[in-house]
C-alpha positions as a Markdown table, in Angstrom:
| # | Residue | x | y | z |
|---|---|---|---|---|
| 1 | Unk | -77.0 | -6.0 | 3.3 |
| 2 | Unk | -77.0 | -3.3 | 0.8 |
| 3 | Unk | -74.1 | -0.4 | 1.1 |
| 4 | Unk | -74.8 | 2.6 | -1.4 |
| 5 | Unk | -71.0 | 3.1 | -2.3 |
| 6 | Unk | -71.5 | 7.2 | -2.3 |
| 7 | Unk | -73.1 | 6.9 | 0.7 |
| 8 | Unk | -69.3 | 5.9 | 2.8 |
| 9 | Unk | -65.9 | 6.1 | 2.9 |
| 10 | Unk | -63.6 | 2.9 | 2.5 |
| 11 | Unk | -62.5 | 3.0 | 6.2 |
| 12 | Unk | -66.6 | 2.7 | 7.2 |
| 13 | Unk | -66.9 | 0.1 | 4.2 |
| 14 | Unk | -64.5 | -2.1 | 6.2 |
| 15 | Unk | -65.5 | -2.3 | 9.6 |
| 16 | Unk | -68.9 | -2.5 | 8.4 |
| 17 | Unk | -67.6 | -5.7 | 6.8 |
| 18 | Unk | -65.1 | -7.1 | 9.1 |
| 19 | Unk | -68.1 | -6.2 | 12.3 |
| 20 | Unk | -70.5 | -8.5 | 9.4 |
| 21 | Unk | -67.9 | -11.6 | 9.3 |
| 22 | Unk | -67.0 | -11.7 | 12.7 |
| 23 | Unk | -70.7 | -11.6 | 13.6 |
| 24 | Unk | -71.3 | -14.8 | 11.4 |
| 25 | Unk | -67.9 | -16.6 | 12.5 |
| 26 | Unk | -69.5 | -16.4 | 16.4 |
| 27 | Unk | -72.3 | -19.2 | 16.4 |
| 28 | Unk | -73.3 | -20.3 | 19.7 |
| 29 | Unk | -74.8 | -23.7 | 20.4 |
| 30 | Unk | -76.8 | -23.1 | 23.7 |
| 31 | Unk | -78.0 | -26.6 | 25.4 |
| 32 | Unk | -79.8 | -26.9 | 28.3 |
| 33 | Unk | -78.9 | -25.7 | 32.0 |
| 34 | Unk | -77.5 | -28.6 | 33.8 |
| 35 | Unk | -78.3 | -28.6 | 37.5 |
| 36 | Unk | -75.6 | -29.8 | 40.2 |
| 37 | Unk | -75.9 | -30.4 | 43.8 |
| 38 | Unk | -72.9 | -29.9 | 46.1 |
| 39 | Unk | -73.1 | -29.8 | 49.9 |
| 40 | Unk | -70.9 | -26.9 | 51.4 |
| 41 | Unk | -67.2 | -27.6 | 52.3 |
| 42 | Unk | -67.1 | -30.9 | 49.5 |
| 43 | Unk | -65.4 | -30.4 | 46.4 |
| 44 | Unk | -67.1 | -31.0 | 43.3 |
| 45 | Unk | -66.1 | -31.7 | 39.2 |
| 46 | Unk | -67.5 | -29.6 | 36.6 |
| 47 | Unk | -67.8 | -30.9 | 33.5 |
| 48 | Unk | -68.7 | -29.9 | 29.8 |
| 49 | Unk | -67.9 | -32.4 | 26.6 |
| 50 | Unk | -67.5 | -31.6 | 22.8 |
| 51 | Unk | -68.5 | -34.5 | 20.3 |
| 52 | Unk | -65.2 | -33.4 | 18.3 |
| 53 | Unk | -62.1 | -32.3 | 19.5 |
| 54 | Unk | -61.3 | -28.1 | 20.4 |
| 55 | Unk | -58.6 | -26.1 | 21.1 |
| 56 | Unk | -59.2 | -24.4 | 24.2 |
| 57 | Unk | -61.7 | -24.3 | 26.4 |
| 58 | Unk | -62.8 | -21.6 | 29.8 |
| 59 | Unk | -64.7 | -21.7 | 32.8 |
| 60 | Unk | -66.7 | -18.6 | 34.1 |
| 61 | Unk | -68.3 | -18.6 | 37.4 |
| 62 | Unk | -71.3 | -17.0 | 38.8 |
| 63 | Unk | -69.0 | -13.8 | 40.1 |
| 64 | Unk | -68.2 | -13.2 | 36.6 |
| 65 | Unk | -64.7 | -14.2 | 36.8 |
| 66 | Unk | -62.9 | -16.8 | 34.7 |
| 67 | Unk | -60.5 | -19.9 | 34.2 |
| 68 | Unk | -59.6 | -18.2 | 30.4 |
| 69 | Unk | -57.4 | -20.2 | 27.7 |
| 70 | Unk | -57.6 | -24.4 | 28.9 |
| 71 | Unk | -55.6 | -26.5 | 26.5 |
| 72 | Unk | -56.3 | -30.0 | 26.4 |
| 73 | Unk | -53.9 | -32.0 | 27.6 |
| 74 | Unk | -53.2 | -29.5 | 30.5 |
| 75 | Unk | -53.7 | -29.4 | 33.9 |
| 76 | Unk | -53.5 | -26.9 | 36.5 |
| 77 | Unk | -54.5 | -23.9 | 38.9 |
| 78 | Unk | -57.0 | -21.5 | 37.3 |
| 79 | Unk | -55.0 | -18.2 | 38.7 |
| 80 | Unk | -58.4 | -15.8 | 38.8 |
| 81 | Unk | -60.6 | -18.1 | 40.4 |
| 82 | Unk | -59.4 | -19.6 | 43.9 |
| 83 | Unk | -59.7 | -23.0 | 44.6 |
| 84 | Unk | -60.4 | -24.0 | 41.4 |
| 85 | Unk | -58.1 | -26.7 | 39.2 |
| 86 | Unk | -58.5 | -27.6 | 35.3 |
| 87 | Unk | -58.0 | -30.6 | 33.5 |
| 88 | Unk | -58.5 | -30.8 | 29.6 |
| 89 | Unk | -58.8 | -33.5 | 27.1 |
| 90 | Unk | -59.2 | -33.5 | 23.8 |
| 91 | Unk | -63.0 | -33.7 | 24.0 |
| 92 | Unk | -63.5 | -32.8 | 28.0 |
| 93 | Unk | -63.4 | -29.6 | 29.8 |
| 94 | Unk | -63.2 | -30.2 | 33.4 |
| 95 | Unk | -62.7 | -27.8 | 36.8 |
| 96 | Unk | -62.9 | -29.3 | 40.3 |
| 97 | Unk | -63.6 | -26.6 | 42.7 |
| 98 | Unk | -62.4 | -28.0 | 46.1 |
| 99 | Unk | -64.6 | -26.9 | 49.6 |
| 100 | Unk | -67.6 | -25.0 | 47.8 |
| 101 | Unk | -68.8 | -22.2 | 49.4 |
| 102 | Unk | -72.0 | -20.1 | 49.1 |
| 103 | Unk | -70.1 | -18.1 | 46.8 |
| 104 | Unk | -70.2 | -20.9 | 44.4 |
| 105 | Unk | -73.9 | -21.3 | 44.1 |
| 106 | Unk | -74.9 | -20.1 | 40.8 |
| 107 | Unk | -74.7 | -20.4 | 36.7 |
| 108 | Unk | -71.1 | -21.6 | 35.9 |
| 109 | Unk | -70.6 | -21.4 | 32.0 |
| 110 | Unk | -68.4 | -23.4 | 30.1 |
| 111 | Unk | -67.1 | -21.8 | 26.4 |
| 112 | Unk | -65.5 | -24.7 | 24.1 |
| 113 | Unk | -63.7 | -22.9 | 20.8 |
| 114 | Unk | -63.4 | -25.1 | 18.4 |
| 115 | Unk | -60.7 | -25.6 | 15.1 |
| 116 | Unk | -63.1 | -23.7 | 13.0 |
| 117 | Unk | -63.3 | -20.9 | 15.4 |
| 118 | Unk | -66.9 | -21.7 | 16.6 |
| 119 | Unk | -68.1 | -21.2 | 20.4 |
| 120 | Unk | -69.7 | -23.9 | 22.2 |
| 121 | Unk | -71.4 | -22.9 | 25.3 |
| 122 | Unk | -72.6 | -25.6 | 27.9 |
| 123 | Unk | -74.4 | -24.2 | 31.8 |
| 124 | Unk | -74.7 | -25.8 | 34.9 |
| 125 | Unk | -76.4 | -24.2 | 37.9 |
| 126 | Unk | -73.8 | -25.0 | 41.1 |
| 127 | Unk | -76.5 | -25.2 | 43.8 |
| 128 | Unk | -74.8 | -25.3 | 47.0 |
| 129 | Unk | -76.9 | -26.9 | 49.8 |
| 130 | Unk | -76.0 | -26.1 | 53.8 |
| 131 | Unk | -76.3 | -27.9 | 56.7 |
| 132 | Unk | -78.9 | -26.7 | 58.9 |
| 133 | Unk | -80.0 | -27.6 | 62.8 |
| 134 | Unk | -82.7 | -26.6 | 64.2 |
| 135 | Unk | -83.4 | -26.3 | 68.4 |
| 136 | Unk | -86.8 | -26.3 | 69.8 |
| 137 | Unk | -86.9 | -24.7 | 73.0 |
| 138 | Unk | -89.8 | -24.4 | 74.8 |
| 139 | Unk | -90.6 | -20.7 | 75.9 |
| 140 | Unk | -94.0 | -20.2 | 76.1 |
| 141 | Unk | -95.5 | -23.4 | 77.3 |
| 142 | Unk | -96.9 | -26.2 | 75.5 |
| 143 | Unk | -98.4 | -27.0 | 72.0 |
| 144 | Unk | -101.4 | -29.5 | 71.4 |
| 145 | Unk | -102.4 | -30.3 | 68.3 |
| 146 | Unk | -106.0 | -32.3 | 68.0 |
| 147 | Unk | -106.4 | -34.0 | 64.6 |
């Protein structure tokens, strides 16, 4: 990037720069969408691992809302998302989300930040399967099928 010093004041040299290094500092590492079935009411362990260790970790679900700031080493509730617990280690991100509801069904995303300041991102598609019954009645008489 070229910046003609005539051209802007220090204040707009700055952000230019600090907008520059924080754009380089955020490197994402997207993997693949991992896919999880859970039947409705269950409860159900989320998972995402880091090769090294990090120093927090969150948990976003598919309303947009989070399970921010996970140390390892910690347990507990998330407070914005109901139902949901964490439990860190120093290389595992967990959540169990406890009787899982149609509301669950989605992308959840997991962020790892780790000592360098670099984002890890891991997905996993919640797909949340239902019971269904089915009644055949008959109404209109009967059905014969020749084959």
């Amino acid at each position: 990037v070229t910046i003609k010093r005539n051209a802007m004041n220090i204040s707009q040299w700055f952000v230019t720069t600090v907008f520059l290094v924080a754009l380089w500092a955020v490197r994402a590492d997207i993997s693949k969408i991992n896919k999880l079935m859970a039947n409705k009411n269950k409860n159900i362990k989320l998972s995402c691992r880091s090769d090294s260790v990090f120093n927090s970790c969150s948990w976003t679900n598919p309303s947009n809302y989070s399970c921010p700031n996970i140390i390892p080493g910690k347990s507990g509730p998330c407070r914005d998302i109901q139902r949901v617990t964490f439990n860190a280690s120093e290389n595992n991100c967990n959540i169990n989300v406890s009787s899982v509801t149609e509301f669950d069904n989605g992308n959840w995303t997991c962020k790892l930040e780790d000592p360098e300041k670099e984002f890890k991102f891991s997905y996993t598609e919640l797909i949340v399967i239902a019971e269904a019954s089915v009644n055949f009645e008959e109404k209109f008489g009967t059905i014969y099928s020749i084959a």
